[in-house]
C-alpha positions, 0 to 999 in steps of 0.5 A: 241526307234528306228523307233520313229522320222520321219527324225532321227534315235534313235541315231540322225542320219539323217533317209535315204529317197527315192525321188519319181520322177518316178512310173513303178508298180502300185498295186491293193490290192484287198481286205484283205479276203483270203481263207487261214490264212497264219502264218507271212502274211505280211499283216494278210489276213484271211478268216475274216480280211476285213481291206482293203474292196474290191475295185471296177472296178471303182475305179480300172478304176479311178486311171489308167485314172490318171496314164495315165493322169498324163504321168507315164508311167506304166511298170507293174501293180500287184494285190495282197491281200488276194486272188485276185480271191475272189473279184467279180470285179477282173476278169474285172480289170484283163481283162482291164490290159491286154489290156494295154501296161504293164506287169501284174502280178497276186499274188495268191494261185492258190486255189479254187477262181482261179479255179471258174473263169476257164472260165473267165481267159481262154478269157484274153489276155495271151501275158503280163499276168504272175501269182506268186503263192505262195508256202511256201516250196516244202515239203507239211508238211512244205507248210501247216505248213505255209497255213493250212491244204489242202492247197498243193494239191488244189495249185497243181492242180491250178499250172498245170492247168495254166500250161496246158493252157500255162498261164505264171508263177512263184513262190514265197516263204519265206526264212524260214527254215534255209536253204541258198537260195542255197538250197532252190532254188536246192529244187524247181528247182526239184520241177519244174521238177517234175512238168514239170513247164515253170520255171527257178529256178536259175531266180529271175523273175521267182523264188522270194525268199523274206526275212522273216519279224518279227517286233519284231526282231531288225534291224538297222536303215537306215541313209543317210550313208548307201547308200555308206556304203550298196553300194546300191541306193535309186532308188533301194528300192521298194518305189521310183518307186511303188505305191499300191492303197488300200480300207481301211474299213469304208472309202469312197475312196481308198488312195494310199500307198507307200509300199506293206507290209504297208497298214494299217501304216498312215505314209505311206499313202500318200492321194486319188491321184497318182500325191500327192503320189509322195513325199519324204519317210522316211524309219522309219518302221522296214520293210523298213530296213530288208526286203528292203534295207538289204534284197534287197526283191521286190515286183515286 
């Protein structure tokens, strides 16, 4: 069976890995509620899924003394879930990284727990700060096909208020729906327009597409031959250069993950500290190959 053995493919093949040596984007998931039940989430977030409890100030504070202890010099720090908003602590986390010399980058729905905190994010340092927000497609049928019910105009409303307050921004979405990422991005380019959004659809940056991910579907494996097979590096895989700091259920402490996409997967857990974290990783999960070395997808 394929994604079986650690180091060798189903086939014998020696399993391609990556040398951790350096960590630009550290992440903070901070809690698996959300306020939508998203079909395909990546990582099932629901208004009832508390696998990842919410993380602390403190423990946030924790792992960033390390980062600088340990002279990683950060380049970015991401907060993801769930929804970032719903977590009390969160607006403090995001107030102390901003004040540090690293792009900050905010994953939200832009939705109501946003919007409850007007006040707070209007005093944040603007200067580094950029928030992504989610959008399934431009079609509002399609979007909540995906989101749910009344889930388009509320993210409407957060996008322009961000907007209005000069916040800077961009979007996320999911290749999905049969059409090239061509396409999509001539749809959100007039979105955009519409919208009168400080976003350049034809930018990567400013406009992600990611691979939709289902493993259940097949996907080759990934040997040490297909770097040059791919044409591709092994530092050019999310993993080599990023860590995300979860709090699972029941657990006293956070562990530090490889992947984003991967945080309930023990394989990927790599222990309590930044400095234990950089180790050899095995790409031996379905999502290692198709969203990240095939699908060339990153989370930052």
């Amino acid at each position: 069976m394929k994604f079986n053995n650690l180091t060798l493919t189903a086939e014998g093949k020696a399993r391609a890995f990556i040398e951790a040596k350096n960590l630009k984007t550290l992440w903070f998931n901070t809690g698996t509620l959300c306020n939508l039940t998203c079909k395909n989430c990546y990582i099932e977030s629901s208004p009832t899924n508390d696998r990842l409890s919410y993380l602390s100030f403190d423990e946030y504070l924790k792992f960033m003394i390390e980062a600088k202890e340990e002279g990683l010099n950060l380049l970015e720090i991401g907060f993801t879930g769930g929804e970032p908003f719903l977590n009390k602590d969160f607006t403090k986390m995001l107030n102390h990284s901003v004040q540090q010399d690293v792009e900050v980058l905010v994953l939200t729905n832009a939705m109501k727990p946003m919007l409850n905190k007007r006040s707070e994010i209007l005093n944040l340092n603007k200067d580094k700060l950029t928030f992504r927000i989610s959008i399934d497609h431009v079609d509002q049928k399609k979007h909540e096909k995906i989101r749910g019910q009344n889930s388009y105009i509320p993210m409407i409303e957060g996008v322009k208020w961000l907007r209005d307050n000069n916040f800077k921004m961009s979007l996320a979405t999911r290749l999905m729906w049969g059409e090239s990422e061509e396409q999509t991005r001539k749809k959100f380019k007039e979105f955009i327009i519409k919208h009168e959004l400080p976003i350049n659809s034809s930018s990567t940056k400013d406009l992600v597409t990611f691979t939709e991910m289902n493993v259940k579907e097949d996907t080759p494996e990934i040997t040490t031959e297909c770097w040059s097979i791919l044409n591709k590096k092994p530092e050019s895989v999310m993993c080599s250069s990023s860590r995300m700091i979860v709090k699972k259920k029941g657990k006293e402490k956070p562990s530090v993950i490889a992947c984003t996409l991967l945080p309930y997967d023990e394989a990927f857990d790599l222990g309590p500290t930044l400095k234990d974290s950089m180790q050899r990783i095995y790409l031996n999960h379905p999502h290692c190959s198709k969203f990240c070395v095939l699908g060339g997808s990153s989370c930052s």
